[in-house]
SEFIFI-769455 format. One record per atom (N, C-alpha, C): x negated, y, z. Coordinates in steps of 0.001 Angstrom, whole numbers, plus 500000, padded with zeros to 6 digits. Layout:
<pts>
XYZ;...
</pts>
This chain:
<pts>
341279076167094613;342522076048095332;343685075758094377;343382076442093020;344543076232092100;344478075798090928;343756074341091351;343353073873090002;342062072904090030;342056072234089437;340887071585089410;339116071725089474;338862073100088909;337948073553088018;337578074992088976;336648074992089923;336891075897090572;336606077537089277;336867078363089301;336813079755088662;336172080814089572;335042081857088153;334491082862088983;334689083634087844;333966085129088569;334117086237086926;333010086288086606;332697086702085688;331296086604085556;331149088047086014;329214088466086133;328755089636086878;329523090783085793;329135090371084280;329862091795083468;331094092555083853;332368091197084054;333595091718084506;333755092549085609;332817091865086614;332861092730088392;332056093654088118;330869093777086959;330482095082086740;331373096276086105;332520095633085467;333622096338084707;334499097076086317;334937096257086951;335734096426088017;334973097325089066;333320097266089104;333023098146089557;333175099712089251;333042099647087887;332718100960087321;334487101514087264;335601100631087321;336915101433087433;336786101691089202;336079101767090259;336261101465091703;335101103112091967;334098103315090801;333332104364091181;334513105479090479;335562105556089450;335746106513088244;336591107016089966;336955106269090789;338150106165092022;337569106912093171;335811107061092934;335215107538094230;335508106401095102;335396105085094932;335029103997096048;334571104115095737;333974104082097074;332193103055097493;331998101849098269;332858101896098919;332861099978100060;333623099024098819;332929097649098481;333308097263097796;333369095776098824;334141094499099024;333782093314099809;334331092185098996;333639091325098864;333571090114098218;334144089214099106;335372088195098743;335925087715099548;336008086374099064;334992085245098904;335069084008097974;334553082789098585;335432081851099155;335074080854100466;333855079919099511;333436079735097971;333278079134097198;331732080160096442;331638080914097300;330227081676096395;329216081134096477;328556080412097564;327423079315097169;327549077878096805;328588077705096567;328995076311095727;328481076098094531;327588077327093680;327211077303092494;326224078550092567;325232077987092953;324051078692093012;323372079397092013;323500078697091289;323169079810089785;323718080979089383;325076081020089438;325994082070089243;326003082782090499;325930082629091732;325698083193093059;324332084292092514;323894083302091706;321798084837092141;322368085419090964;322985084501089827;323292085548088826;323856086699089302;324893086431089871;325685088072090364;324914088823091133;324368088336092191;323719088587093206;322231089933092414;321677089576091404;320713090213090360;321585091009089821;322559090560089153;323413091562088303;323580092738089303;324303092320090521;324753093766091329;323118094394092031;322059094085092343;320931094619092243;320703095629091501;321048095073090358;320419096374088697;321786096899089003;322709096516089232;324050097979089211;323675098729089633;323314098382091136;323176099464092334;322030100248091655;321122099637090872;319837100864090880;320449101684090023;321004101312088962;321367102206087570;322314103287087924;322897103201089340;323831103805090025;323456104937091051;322737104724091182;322036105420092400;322884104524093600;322585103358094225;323509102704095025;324454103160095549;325660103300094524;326754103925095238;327552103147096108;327475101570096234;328375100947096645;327489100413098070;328294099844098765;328306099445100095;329171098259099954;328734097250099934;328622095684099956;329580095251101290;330088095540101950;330229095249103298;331633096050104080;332170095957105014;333308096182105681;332507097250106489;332577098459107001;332444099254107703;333154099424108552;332478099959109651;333203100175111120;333939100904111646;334550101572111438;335185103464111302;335469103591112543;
</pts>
């Protein structure tokens, strides 16, 4: 949208951003990126990366918008 070159983070960083979101006691975390299968490689990359988070974690996070 702002720029030529579309931009992602890589899984380490959102693994960084995760781990300041658990120190917080979140757990709903939602990915909001009109552009995540535009690059399929980096899509499974993250997609694997947050796999092994969740295990190393005891799946603390919840991927998704909940219903309250």
């Amino acid at each position: 949208m702002f720029g030529r070159k579309p931009r992602w983070k890589s899984p380490e960083r959102i693994g960084l951003e995760l781990d300041a979101l658990r120190k917080r006691n979140i757990r709903d975390a939602f990915f909001v990126d009109d552009n995540f299968i535009g690059n399929r490689k980096a899509a499974k990359a993250l997609l694997e990366y947050l796999q092994d988070y969740q295990a190393r974690h005891d799946y603390r996070f919840i991927f998704a918008p909940r219903c309250r």
